[in-house]
C-alpha positions as CSV (number, residue, x, y, z in Angstrom):
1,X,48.3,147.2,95.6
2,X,45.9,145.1,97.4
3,X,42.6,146.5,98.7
4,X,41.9,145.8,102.5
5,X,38.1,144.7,103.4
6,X,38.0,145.3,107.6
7,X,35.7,145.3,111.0
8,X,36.2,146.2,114.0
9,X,34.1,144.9,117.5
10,X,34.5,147.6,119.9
11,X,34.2,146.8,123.9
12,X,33.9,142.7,123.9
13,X,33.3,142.3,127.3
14,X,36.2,139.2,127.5
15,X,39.9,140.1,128.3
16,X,42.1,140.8,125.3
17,X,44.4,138.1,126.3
18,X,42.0,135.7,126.8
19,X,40.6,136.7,122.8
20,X,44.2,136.2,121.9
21,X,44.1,132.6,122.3
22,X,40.6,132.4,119.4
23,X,42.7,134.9,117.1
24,X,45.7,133.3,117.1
25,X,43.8,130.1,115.7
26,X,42.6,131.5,112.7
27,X,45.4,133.9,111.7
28,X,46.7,133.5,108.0
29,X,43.3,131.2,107.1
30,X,40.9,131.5,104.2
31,X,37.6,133.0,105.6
32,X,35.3,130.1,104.9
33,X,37.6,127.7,106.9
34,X,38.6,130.0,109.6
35,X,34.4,130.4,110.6
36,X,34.2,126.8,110.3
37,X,36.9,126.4,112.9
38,X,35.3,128.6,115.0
39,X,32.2,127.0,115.2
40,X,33.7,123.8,117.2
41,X,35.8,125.7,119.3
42,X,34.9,125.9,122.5
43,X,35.7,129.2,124.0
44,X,32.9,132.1,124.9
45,X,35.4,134.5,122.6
46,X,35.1,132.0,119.6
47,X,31.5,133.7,118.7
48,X,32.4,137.4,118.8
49,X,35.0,136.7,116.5
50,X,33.3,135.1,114.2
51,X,30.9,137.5,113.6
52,X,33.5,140.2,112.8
53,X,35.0,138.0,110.6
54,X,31.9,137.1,109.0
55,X,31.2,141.1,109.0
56,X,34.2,141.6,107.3
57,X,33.0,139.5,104.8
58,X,29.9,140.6,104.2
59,X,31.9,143.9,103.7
60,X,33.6,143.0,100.8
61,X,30.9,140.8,99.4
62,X,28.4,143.6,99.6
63,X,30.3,146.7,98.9
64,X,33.0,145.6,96.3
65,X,31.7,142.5,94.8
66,X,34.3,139.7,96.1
67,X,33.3,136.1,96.8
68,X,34.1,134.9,100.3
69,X,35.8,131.9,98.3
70,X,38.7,134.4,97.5
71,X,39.4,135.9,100.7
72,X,41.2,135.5,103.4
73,X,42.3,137.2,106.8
74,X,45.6,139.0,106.1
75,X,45.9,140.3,109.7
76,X,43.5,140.1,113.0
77,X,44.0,141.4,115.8
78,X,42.8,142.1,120.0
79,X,43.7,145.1,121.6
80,X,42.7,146.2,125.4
81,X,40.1,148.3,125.8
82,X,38.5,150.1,128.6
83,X,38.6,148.2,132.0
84,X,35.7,148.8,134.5
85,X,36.5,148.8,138.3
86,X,34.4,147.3,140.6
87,X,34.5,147.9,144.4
88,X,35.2,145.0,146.8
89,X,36.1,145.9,150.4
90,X,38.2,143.8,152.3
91,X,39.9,143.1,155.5
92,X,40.6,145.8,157.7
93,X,39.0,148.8,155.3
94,X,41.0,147.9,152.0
95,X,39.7,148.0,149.1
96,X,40.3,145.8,146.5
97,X,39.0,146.0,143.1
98,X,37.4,143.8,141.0
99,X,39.0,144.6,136.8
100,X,36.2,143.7,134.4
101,X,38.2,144.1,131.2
102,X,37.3,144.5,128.0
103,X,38.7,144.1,124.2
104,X,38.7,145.5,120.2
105,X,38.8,142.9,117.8
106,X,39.8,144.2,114.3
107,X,40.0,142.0,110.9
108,X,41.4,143.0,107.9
109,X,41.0,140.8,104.8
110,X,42.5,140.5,101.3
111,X,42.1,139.1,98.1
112,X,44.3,136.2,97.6
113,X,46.6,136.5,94.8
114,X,45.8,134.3,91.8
């Protein structure tokens, strides 16, 4: 059985779906290549994700002795997470809120097979 090495980033103040697009880009990839695809990407999600990759990394480097060279990201994914409402009154007394939302981002990585 293969041993997962994980992170999670908790509240990333950018919309799930809008994360989505950065995940999707590295799904599947070795680690090294996927954090040197996300240095020339140019979305503001691009850098969160990075860093929980590299986190995830330093994980399994650290705690169980695995190069990053044999890694790679077996699943990744962004769920919602809490949205904040802000007030903005309009016409006639409505109200009409303003949805700051936020997002998780969790890696799991594995140990390619040799």
């Amino acid at each position: 059985m293969a041993t997962n090495y994980q992170a999670q980033a908790k509240n990333i103040l950018i919309s799930a779906q809008k994360v989505r697009l950065v995940v999707n880009l590295v799904r599947g990839k070795d680690v090294v290549e996927a954090l040197d695809t996300l240095k020339f990407v140019n979305k503001r999600a691009a850098l969160p994700v990075s860093k929980v990759i590299s986190s995830a990394m330093s994980n399994a480097e650290e705690n169980f002795g695995i190069s990053r060279n044999d890694l790679y990201i077996h699943t990744i994914f962004a769920d919602e997470g809490p949205t904040r409402k802000w007030r903005r009154f309009g016409a006639r007394g409505r109200f009409k809120p303003w949805l700051r939302r936020s997002s998780h981002v969790t890696v799991v990585l594995r140990e390619k097979a040799l």
